[in-house]
N, C-alpha and C positions, 0 to 999 in steps of 0.2 A: 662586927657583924652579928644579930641575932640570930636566934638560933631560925626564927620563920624565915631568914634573909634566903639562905640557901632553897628550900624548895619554891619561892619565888625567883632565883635564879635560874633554876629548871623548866621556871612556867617559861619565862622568856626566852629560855634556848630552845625550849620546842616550838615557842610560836614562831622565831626567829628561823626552824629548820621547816616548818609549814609554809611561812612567805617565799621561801626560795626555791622549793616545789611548786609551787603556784605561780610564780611568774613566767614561764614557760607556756603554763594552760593556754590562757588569755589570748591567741596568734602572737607571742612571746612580748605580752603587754606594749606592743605596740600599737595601744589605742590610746585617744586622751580620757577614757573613763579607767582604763587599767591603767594608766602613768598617775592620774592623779590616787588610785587607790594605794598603790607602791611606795608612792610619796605618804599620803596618809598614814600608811598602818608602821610604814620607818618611823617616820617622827613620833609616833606612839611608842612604838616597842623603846625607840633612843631614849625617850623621855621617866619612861618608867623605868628603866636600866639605870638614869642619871640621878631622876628622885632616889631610888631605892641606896645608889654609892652615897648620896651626898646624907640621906637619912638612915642612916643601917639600923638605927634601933639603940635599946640597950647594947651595951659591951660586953663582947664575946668570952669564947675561951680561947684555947691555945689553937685551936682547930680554927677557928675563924680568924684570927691572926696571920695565920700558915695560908689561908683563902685568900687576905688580904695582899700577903706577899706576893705572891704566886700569882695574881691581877696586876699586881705593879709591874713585876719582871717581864709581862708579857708588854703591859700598853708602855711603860717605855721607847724600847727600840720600831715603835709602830706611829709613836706622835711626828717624828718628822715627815712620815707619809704621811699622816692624815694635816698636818698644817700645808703640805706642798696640794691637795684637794682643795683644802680653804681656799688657798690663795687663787686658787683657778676660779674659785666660783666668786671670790670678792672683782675680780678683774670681770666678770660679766657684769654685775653691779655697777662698774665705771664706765662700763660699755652702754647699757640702761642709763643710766643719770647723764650721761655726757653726751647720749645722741648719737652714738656710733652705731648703734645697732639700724641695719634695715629691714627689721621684723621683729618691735619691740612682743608682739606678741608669743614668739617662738622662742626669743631671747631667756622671758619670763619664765617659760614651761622648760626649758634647758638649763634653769638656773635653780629651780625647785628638785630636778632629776639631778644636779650635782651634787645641789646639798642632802637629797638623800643616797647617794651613794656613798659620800664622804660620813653619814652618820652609819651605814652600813657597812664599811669598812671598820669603823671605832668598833661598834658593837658587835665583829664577828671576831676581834683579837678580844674582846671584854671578857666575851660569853664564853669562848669555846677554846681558853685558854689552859686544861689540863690535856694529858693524853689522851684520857678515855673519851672526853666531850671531842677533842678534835680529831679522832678514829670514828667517832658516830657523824660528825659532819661530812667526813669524805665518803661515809659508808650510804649518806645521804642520798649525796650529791650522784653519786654511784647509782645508786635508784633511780633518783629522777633523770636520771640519761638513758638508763637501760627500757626504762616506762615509755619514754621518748623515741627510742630507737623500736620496740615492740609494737609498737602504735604505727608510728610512719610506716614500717615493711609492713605489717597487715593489710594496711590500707592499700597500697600497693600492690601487695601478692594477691590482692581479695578482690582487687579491682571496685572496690567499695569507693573507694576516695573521697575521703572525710574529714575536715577538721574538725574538732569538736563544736564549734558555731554552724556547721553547714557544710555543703558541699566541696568539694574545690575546682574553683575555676582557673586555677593554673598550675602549672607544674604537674599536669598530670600525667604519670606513671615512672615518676619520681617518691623517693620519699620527702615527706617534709616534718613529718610528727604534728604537732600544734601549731605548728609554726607556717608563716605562706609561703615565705622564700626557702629552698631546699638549702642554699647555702648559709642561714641562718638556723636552720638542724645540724649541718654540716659544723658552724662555729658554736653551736653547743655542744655535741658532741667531741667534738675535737678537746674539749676542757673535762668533761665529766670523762672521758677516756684514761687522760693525764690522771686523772685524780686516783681510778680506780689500778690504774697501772704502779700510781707510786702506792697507794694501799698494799697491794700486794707485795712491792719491795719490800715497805715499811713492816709485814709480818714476815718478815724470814725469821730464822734459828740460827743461830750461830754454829749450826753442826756442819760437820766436815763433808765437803761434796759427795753423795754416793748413787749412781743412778737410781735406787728407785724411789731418792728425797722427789727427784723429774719426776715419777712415775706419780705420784704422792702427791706434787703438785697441779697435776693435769687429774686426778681422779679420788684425789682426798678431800682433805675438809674446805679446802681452796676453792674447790672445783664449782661451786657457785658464782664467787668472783670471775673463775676464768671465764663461765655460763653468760658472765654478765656480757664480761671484754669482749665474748665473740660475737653478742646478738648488738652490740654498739658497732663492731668495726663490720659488721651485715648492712646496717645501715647508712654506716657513713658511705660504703662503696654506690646501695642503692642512692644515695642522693644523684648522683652522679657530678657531684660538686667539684670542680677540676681543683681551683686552687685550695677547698676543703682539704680535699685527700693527701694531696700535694704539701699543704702544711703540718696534717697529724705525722706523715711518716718520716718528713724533714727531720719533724724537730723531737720524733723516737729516734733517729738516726744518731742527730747532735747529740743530746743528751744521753743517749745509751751508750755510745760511742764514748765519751769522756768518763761516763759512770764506770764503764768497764775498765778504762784505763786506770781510774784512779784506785778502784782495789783491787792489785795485787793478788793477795790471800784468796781470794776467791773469783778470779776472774772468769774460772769457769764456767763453776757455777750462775753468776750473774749473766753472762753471755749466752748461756743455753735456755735461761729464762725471757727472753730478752728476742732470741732467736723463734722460740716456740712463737711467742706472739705476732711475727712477720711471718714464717710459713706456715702456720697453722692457719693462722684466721684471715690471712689472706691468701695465698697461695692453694688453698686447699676448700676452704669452707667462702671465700667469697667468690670463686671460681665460677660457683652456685648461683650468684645471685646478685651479676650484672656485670662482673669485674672487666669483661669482653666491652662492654656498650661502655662502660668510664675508659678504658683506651681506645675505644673509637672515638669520641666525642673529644679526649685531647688531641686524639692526630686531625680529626677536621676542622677542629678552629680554625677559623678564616679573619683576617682581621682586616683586609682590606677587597674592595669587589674589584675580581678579574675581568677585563676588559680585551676584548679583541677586535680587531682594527673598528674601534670605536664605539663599540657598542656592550653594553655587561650582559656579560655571560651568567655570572657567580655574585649572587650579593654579600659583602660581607658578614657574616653571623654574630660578630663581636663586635661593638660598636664603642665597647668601653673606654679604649686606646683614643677615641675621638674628642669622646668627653673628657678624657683629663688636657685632651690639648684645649679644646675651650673653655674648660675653669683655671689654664693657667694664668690670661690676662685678665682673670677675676681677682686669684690671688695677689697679684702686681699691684691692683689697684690697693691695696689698704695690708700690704707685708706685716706691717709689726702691730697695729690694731686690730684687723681685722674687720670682719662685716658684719658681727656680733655673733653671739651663740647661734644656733639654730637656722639660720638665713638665709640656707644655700638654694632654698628652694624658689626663696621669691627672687635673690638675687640674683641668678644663673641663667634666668629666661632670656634677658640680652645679650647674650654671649654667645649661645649654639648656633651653628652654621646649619647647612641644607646635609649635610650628614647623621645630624641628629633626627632621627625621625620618630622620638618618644619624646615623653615628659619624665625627668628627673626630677626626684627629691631629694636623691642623694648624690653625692659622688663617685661613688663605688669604691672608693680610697678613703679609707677613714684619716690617715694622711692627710692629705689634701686636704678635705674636709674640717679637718681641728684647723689647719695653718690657712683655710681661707677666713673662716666662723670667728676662731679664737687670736688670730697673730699672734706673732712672737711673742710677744709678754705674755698672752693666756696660755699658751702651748708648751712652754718651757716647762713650767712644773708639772704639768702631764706626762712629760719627756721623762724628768728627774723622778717622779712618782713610779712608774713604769720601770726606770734601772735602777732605782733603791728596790722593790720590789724583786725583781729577777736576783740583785746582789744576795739578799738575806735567800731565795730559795738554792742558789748554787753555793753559798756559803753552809747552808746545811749538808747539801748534797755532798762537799766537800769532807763532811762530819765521821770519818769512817770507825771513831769507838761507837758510833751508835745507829744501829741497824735502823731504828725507826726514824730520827731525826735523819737520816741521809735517802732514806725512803720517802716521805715524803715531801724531804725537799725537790728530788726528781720528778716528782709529781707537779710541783707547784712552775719549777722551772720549764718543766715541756708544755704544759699546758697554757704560759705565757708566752715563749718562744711561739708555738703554734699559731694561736690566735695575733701576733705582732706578722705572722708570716702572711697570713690570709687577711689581712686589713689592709697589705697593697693592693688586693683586687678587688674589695668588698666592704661593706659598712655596719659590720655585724657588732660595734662599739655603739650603733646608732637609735640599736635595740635594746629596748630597757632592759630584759630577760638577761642579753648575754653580758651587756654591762656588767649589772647586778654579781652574775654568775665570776664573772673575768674580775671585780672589785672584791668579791669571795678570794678567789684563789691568790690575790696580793696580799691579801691578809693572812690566807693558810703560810704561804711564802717565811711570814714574817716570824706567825707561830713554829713552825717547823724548828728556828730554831730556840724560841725562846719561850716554849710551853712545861709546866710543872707535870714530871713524872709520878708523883705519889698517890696512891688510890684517896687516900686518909683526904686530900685535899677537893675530893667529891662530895 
């Protein structure tokens, strides 16, 4: 590598930590002018990243050598994810050429959005393969959710109700941040939470538990982070996102739950850090700020309308539960093919019964939705992609000589559990933003364990 090679490495991990702030902005790029721009500015950044490895220059020193290593050890154990990504989008491809698709045009735009996910996966183990680059991307990521959660409760508390394109005509007096569906701030958040939650493990001290290290924690130098975690979990409660909420504390539950079992040495300490963040920011500080209206709205779901001698009383409020029954004889028709990438929207219209009384574009199961779209063949390495993923982040977690590596493995792993927990009721994988975001975190996953410690290698 020459010696220019590095501060052009820099250019593209900042342009690379600007694109994934940005995708949020856009009503979380789910337009066809923000998807094809996401696509565009990936196959740029990918491509100058790929010129620049495949042309480095004149021949380095022992420090560009050490650069070189330190890129290998990372994209390694990251290539069989990113080939199980190919493989999903060569299978769209035979889905296009072979005529299986029924909506070669959605097919298309879901097959440009995989291949830039799968090149944003490469290049987020490339780029942000030492310590300090993958401590600034989570400290990122961290921003861009706290920006998001600050935005939605304003708007809300302000009675403003504003996306930044305009008005908002739904969801109103909810949060939503940038985004139109609140449960799609809800599955943002839910990730950038994870992330900033495992940040925080990942700077602990190896010092001996002493209350006022707690004390230190909640009002020392931390105390920005905590700042962030608490104005994110303000928000997530304002969404009033049932299976949102429902997923973030699940899957702190799981994960903290195992974290504290596995170390020993300090379980106290971990558990009281762990503990602050359920009664503090919720118990206490979201009390404030709608926690009453999110347990009213789970106890009244209604999933079916009440009927008394013949006549409905109650209509049902939930109608979700209906639509998965009529895209199941969708999914029958074409199990191991599939109805191509993208499809569900023209292909579903023959399906709904007189219970459906909306238009669907999605499933509300991302589930469902990959195994109607993609079948078996396209879905499996989605599947495998997803628990290679989870494996490398609870593999780190498992890491207990190293505070950081087992830090932000916990991060990567609750963050993915989360979001796998809220995609039974919701299709926020359908969203380019939280894709992109949820494609980030399988790759922090990866790094967590297999990123270079040395400053020298910056």
């Amino acid at each position: 590598m020459s010696p220019t090679a590095a501060p052009r490495d820099k250019a593209l991990m900042l342009a690379t930590l600007a694109l994934l702030v940005w995708l949020p902005l856009p009503l979380g790029s789910n337009q066809e002018w923000s998807n094809g721009l996401f696509v565009l500015l990936t196959a740029l950044l990918g491509g100058l990243w790929g010129l620049q490895k495949l042309y480095p220059g004149a021949a380095g020193n022992s420090g560009a050598r050490q650069r070189g290593s330190a890129l290998r050890k990372s994209i390694k154990p990251a290539l069989p994810l990113f080939v199980l990504l190919v493989l999903c989008q060569l299978w769209v491809c035979v889905q296009l050429i072979s005529g299986i698709s029924l909506d070669t045009g959605a097919s298309i735009q879901y097959l440009m959005l995989g291949c830039a996910y799968a090149l944003l996966f490469l290049l987020i183990v490339g780029l942000f393969h030492t310590r300090s680059r993958l401590t600034l991307l989570l400290g990122v990521l961290v921003v861009s959710g706290t920006v998001q959660a600050f935005y939605g409760s304003l708007m809300t508390l302000s009675g403003i109700e504003w996306l930044l394109s305009g008005p908002k005509t739904s969801y109103i007096g909810t949060a939503t941040g940038t985004f139109v569906n609140r449960n799609h701030l809800a599955g943002y958040l839910e990730m950038t939470l994870a992330c900033g939650i495992g940040l925080l493990l990942a700077l602990r001290d190896g010092r001996s538990f002493r209350w006022r290290h707690l004390l230190e924690l909640l009002m020392g130098p931390k105390a920005r982070l905590r700042l962030a975690l608490v104005i994110m979990v303000i928000a997530l409660v304002m969404t009033r996102s049932r299976m949102g909420n429902t997923a973030f504390f699940a899957s702190l539950l799981i994960v903290g739950g195992l974290f504290v079992m596995l170390n020993r040495e300090h379980r106290l300490r971990n558990g009281l850090i762990l503990a602050s963040l359920i009664l503090i920011d919720v118990l206490v500080i979201s009390q404030y700020f709608g926690l009453e209206k999110l347990k009213d709205r789970l106890i009244n779901t209604q999933l079916q309308d009440q009927v008394v001698n013949g006549e409905v009383v109650s209509r049902a409020n939930e109608i979700r539960d209906d639509l998965y029954i009529y895209a199941w004889p969708q999914l029958q028709q074409n199990p191991l093919t599939g109805s191509g990438a993208g499809s569900f929207e023209a292909s579903f219209q023959r399906y709904p019964g007189e219970e459906i009384r909306a238009h669907f574009d999605h499933a509300h199961n991302d589930y469902l939705q990959f195994a109607i779209e993609y079948g078996a063949i396209g879905m499996l390495p989605l599947v495998f992609f997803v628990l290679g993923a989870l494996y490398h982040a609870l593999k780190a977690l498992w890491r207990r000589e190293s505070w950081y590596r087992s830090g932000v493995g916990f991060g990567a792993a609750m963050g993915i559990i989360a979001l796998m927990i809220h995609s039974a009721t919701d299709f926020n994988l359908q969203i380019p933003a939280n894709a992109a975001t949820f494609i980030t975190l399988c790759a922090i996953a990866v790094l967590a364990n297999s990123h270079s410690k040395p400053r020298s290698l910056e």
